[in-house]
C-alpha positions as a Markdown table, in Angstrom:
| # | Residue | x | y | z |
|---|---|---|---|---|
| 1 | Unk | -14.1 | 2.7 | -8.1 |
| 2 | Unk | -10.9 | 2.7 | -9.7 |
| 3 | Unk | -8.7 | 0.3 | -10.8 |
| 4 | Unk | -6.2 | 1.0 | -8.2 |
| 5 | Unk | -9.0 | 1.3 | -5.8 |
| 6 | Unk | -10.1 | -2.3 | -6.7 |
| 7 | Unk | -6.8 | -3.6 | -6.6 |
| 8 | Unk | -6.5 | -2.7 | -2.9 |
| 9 | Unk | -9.2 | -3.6 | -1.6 |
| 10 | Unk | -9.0 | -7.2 | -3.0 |
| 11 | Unk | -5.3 | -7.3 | -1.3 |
| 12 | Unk | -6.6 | -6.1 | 1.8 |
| 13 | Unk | -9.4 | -8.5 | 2.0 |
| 14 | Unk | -7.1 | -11.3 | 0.4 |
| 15 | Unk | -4.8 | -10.5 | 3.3 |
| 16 | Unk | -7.6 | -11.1 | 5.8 |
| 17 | Unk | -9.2 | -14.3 | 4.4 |
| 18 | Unk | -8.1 | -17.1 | 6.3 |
| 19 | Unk | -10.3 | -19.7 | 4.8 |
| 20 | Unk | -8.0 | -21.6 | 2.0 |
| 21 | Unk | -11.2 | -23.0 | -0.2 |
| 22 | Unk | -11.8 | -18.8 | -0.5 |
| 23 | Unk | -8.3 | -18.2 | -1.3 |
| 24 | Unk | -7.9 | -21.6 | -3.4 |
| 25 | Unk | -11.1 | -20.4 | -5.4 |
| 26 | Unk | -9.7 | -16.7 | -6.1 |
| 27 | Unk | -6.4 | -17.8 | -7.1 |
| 28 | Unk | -8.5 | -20.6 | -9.6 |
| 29 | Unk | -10.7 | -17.6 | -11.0 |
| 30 | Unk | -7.6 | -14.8 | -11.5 |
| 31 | Unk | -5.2 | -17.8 | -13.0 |
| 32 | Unk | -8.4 | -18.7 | -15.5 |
| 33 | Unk | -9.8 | -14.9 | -15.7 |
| 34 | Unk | -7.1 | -14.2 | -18.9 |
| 35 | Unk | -9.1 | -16.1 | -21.0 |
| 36 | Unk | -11.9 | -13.2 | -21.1 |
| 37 | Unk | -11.3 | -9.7 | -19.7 |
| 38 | Unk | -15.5 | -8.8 | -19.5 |
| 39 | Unk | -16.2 | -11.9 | -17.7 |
| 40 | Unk | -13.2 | -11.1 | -15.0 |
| 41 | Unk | -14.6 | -7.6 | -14.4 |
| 42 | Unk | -17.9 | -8.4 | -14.2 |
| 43 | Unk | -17.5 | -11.6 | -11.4 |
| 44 | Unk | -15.2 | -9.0 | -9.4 |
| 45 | Unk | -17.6 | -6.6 | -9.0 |
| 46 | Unk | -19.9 | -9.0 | -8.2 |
| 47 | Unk | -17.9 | -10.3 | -5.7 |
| 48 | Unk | -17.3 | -7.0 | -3.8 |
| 49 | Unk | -21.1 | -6.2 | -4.1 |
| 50 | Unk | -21.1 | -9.7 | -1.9 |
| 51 | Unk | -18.7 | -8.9 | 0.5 |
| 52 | Unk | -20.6 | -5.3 | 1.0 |
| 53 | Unk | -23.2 | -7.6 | 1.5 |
| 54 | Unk | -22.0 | -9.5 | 3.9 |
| 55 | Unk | -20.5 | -6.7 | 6.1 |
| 56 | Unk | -24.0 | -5.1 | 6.0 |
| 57 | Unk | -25.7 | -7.8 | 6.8 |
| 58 | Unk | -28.0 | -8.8 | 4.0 |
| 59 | Unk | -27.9 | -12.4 | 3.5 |
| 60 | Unk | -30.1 | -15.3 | 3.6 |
| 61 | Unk | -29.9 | -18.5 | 5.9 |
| 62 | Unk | -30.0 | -21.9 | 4.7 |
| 63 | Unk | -34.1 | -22.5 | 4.8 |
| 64 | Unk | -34.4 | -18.8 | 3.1 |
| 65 | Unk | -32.1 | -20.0 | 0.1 |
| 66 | Unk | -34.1 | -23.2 | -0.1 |
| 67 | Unk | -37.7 | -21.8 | 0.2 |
| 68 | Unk | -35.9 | -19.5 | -2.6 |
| 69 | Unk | -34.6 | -21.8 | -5.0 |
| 70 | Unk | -37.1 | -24.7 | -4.8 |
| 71 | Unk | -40.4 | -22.7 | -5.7 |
């Protein structure tokens, strides 16, 4: 995806989010993201991979992140 392609889908789905701790958080990590360009690009496309996630429906509940992450 392109930058411009990137850029639009963040504003669309910025423009959507109604949950302020969301917003609060992405304003935190673009205000803080200057201090190194890699890290920034890499946690974005993280973070779309996530929302593709979501809207696909793979995700775990609670007791599957816990059985996960206490082994």
């Amino acid at each position: 995806m392109t930058a411009a392609g990137i850029k639009t889908e963040l504003l669309r789905m910025i423009e959507n989010e109604t949950d302020t701790r969301v917003l609060e958080a992405i304003h935190s990590f673009l205000e803080n993201a200057h201090l190194d360009p890699t890290l920034k690009e890499k946690l974005t496309i993280r973070a779309l991979r996530s929302e593709e996630d979501i809207k696909e429906g793979r995700i775990h509940d609670k007791n599957e992140v816990i059985k996960r992450t206490t082994r």
